[in-house]
N, C-alpha and C positions, 0 to 999 in steps of 0.2 A: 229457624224452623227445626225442632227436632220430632224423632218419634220412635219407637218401639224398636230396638233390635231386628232385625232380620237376618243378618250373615249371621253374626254375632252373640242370637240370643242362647247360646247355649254355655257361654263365658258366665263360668261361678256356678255352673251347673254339677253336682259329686257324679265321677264317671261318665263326662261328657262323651268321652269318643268311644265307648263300647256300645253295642248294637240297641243291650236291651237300652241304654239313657235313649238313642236316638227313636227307637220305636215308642219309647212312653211321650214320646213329643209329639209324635205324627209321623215320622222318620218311615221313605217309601212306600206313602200313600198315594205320593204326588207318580211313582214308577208305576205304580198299579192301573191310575189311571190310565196313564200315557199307552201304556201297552196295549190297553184295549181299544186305542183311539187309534184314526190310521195314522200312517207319519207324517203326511202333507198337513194333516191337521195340528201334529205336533209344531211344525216348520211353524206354522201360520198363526201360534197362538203364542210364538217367540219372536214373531214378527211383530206381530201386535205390542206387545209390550215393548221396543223399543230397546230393549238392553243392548249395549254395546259392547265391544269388548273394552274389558277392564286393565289388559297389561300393558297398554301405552296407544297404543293405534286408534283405537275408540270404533271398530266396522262393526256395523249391524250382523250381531250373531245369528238371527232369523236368515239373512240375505247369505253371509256368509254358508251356510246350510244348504240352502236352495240352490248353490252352485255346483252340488256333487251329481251327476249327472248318473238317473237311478236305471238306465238301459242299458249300461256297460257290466259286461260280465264276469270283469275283474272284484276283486272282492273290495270292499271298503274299510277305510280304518280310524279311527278318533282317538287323537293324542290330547292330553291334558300337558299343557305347561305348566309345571312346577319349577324349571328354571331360574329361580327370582334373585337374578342376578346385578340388575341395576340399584347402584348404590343410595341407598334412603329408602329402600324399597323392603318391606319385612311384611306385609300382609298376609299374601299366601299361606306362608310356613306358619301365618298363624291360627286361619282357617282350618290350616291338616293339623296342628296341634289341640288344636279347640273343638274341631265337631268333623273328621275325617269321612263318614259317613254320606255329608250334606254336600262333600266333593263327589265319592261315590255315586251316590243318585243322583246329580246334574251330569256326570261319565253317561249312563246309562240309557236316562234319558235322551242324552245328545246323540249316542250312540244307534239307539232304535228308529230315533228320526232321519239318518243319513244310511238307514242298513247294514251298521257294522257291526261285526261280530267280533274283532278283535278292538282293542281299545290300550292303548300304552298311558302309563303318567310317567313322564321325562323328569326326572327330580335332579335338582343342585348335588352331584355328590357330596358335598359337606352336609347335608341333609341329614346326617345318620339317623339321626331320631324321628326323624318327617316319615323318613322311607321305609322303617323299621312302624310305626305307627299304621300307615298307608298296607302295608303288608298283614299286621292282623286286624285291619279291619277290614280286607279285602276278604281274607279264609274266613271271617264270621260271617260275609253277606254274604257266601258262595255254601258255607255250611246251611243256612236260612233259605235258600232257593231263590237269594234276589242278584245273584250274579251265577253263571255257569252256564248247566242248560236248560231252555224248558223254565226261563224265569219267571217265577209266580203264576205257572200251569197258560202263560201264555203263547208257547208255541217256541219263543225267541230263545238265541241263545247267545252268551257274550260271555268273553274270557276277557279280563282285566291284569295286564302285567305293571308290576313298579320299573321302570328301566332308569338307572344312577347314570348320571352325567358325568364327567372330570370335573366340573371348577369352571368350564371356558365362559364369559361371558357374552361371548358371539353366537353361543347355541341354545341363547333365548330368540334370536332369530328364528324363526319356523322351520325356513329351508336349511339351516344347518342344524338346527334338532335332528329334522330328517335325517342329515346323513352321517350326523352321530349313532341314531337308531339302526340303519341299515350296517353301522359298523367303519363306518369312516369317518376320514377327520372331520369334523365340524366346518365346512367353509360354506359362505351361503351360493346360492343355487340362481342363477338368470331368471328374472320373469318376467311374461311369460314362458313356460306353463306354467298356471298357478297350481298347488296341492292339490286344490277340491278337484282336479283332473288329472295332473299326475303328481302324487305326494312320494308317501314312502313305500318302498318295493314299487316305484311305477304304480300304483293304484291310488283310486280317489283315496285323499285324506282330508280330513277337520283337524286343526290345531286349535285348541281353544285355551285362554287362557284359566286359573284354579278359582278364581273371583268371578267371570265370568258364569263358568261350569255351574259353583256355588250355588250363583241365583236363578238355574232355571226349574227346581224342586219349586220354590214358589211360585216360579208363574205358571207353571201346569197344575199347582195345585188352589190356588187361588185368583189365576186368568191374568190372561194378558193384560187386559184394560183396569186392572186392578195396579199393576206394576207401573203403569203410564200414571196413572195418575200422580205417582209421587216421584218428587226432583222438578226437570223442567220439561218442556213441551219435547227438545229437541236431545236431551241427556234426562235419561228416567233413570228412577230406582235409586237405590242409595247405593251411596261410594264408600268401599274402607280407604281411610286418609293415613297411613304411617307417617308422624312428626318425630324426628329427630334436630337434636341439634341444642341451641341456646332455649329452652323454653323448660317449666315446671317442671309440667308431666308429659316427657315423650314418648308415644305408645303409640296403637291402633285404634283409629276411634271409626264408627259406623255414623253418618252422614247423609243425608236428602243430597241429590246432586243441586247445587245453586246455592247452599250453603256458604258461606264469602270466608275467606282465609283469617280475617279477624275472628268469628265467631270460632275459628278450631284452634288458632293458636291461642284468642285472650280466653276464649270458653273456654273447651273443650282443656283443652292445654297449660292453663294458667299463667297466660303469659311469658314475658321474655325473663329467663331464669336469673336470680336476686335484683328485680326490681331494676332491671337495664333498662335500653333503649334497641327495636328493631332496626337494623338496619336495611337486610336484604332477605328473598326469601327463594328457594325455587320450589316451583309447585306441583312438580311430575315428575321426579326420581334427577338426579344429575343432567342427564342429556339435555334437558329440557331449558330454557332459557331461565336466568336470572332475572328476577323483578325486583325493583326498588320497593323502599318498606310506606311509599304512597300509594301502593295501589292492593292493599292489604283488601281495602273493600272487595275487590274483586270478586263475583259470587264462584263456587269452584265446581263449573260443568264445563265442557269441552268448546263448546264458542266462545262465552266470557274468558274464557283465558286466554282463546287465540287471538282476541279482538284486544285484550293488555300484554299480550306481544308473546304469551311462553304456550306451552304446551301441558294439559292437564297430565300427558302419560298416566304412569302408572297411580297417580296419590303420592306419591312420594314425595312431603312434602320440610324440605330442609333447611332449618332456620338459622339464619346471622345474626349476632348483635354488632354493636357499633364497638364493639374490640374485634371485629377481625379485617387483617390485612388482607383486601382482595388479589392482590398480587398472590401472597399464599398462597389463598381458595385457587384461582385458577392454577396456579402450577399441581396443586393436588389434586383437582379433578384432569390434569391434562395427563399427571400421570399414571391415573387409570387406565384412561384409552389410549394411549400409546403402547401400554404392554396388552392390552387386551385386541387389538387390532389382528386380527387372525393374518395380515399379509397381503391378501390375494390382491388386491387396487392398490396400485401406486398413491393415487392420492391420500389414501386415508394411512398405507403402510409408511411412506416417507413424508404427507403431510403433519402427523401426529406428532411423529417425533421431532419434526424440524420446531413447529409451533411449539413443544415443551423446551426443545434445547431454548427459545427464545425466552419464553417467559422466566425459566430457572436462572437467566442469564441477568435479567431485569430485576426479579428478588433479591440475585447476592450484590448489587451495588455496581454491572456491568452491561446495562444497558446502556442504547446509545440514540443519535435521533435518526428515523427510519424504520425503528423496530416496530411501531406501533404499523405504520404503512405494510410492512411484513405482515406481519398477525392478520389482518384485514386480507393479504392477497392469500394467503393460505385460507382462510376461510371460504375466500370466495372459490377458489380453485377444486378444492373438496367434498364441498357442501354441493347439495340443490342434482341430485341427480346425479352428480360424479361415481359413484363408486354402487358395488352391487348392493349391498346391504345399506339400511340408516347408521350405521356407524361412524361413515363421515360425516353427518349431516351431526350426530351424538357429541363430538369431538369440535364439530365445528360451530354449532350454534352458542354455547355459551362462552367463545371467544370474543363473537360478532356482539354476546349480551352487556359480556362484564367492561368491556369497550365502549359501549353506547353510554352505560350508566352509571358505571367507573371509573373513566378514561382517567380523569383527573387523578386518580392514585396510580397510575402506569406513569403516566406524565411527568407526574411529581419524584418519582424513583426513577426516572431517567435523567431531568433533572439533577437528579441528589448527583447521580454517578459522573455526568459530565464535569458540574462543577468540580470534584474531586478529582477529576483525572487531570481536570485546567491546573490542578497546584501542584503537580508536578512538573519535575524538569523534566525535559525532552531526552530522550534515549538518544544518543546519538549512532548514526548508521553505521552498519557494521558491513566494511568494504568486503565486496565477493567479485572476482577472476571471472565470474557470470556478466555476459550484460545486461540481462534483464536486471541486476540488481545495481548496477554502476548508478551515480549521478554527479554533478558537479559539486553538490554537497559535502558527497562520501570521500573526493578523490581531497 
């Protein structure tokens, strides 16, 4: 199933991201609306439609909205995630590259339906060009009267800041966005309280993801029940899919949710790069469980994938061919989160790193039997609720994946190792004055 651009359709467009390309498309008509509508109506017509969020979690953006409690006389605030920090994940930065704008007026939007007047986008420091982009397009919609005060002679008023992150990968979590914005370290936050009650500075906040944001200019501007109708009954609207890895053409492609993982790799993508064989795939950025290359059919919305064992997350979708060591693959996604582990939980802080020292130990030909039994208890120790943030769960799920549907190349390289440690000769014991190290052997 394909159909017509919607994030996306401003790619190939001369001078996509300045004001006037975006106003000769229709660009803040959808704001115009909205502002003259009340905001409950706003809330209810993002309900309707179904969208969800787009950077891993998949929660109803309408519902998520409705949770900012509009009788508290603290002031309100909407942060956009631009953070796009999980690896195979490029879509965002390509959205602020390609139509900056169409982030702006979903800011905006979101912003007048929860009452806020301040509004942050948290960007990737390494961003330079994103946030530097996001910046004059912000001064051109606040030159134009569609950000500032008094937007579009509507009454409202909203100041939009670029705020630059470090680098950390733990402050695409929401609650440590937060407290990187308020000026601290990045660690994530207990909940409850949830944000939409007390976020940043103690005031309701909306975190929304930049995909998300994106697409709510078209549902305001061409209705809820418009947006439902396309994808699936329970995952609407179209997905951008970033494929990296072993395939043709790897890029960001725009997608019907339900679309099945063959149709974006062999379609979309050109299949497995010179004419290979797939082996394995994962379908929502690293974190997200590894799938075997038989369940390619898979359609790609947020049930079908949880019901073939992974997690749609963010689109992030990163392809194996039948040359790669999975022993490798995992010790290189293990040694992501093990330096990215902000600390704060034991499990995730000393589970990480136990679980890499194991697997890097099993790649150089020093595994042993039991290790596999390890891997398993560190998963289950960390995972499932253990620790504050998903980050154990991030570090722990594709242990528990490449195990289930790999096992047989762990096995195999322990294996290798035993055997090879059998053909050597015995070290013999080296006598120590200690008794714990005496034996009848040594003496």
């Amino acid at each position: 199933m394909t159909i017509e651009p919607i994030l996306l359709a401003a790619r190939g467009v001369k001078n996509s991201r300045t004001l006037a390309s975006y106003l000769d498309r229709g660009g803040y008509k959808a704001l115009t609306k909205a502002v003259a509508m009340d905001p409950a109506k706003v809330i209810d017509e993002v309900k309707t439609s179904g969208v969800r969020g787009r950077g891993g979690a998949g929660f109803p953006a309408g519902v998520k909205w409705s949770f900012v409690p509009r009788d508290l006389p603290k002031p309100k605030y909407m942060i956009c995630n631009a953070d796009e920090s999980e690896p195979g994940t490029f879509k965002d930065r390509e959205l602020i590259l390609v139509d900056p704008h169409e982030v702006l007026e979903g800011i905006a939007i979101a912003s007048y339906a929860i009452d806020a007047h301040t509004a942050y986008i948290y960007i990737r420091g390494e961003f330079v060009r994103e946030a530097e982009i996001l910046e004059r397009a912000i001064a051109e919609a606040r030159d134009k009267n569609y950000l500032g005060k008094d937007i579009v002679g509507s009454g409202y008023d909203l100041e939009v800041h670029v705020h630059r992150g470090a680098g950390a990968y733990i402050c695409g979590e929401e609650t440590a966005l937060i407290e990187s914005i308020e000026g601290k370290r990045g660690l994530p936050r207990l909940k409850p309280p949830f944000p939409a009650v007390v976020g940043v500075f103690g005031c309701p906040t909306v975190v929304n993801n930049v995909e998300t944001l994106a697409c709510i200019p078209h549902i305001i501007e061409r209705g809820g029940a418009w947006f439902a109708t396309i994808g699936t009954e329970r995952s609407t609207g179209t997905k951008l899919f970033c494929v990296s890895g072993h395939v043709e053409r790897p890029g960001v492609y725009e997608a019907p949710m339900g679309t099945t993982f063959r149709e974006i790799i062999e379609g979309f993508c050109g299949g497995i790069r010179n004419g290979g064989k797939l082996k394995a795939f994962i379908p929502g950025g690293s974190s997200a469980p590894i799938l075997p290359a038989d369940r390619i059919d898979t359609p790609a919305d947020f049930e079908s994938v949880a019901e073939a064992g992974s997690m749609l997350g963010s689109g992030g979708v990163i392809v194996m061919d039948d040359t790669v060591d999975m022993v490798w693959a995992l010790e290189n996604l293990l040694t992501f989160y093990a330096h990215e582990s902000c600390g704060q939980c034991t499990p995730c802080r000393e589970g990480s790193d136990w679980a890499l020292d194991v697997v890097r130990r099993i790649r150089r030909g020093y595994g042993h039997a039991g290790d596999l039994e390890t891997l398993h208890r560190i998963a289950r120790f960390a995972s499932q609720g253990m620790t504050i943030c998903p980050l154990g769960d991030a570090f722990c799920l594709p242990i528990s994946s490449f195990l289930e549907h790999f096992g047989g190349e762990f096995e195999a390289a322990i294996a290798a190792a035993e055997k090879r440690a059998a053909t050597f000769l015995p070290i013999l014991p080296v006598r120590s004055d200690h008794a714990l190290f005496e034996s009848e052997e040594a003496s």
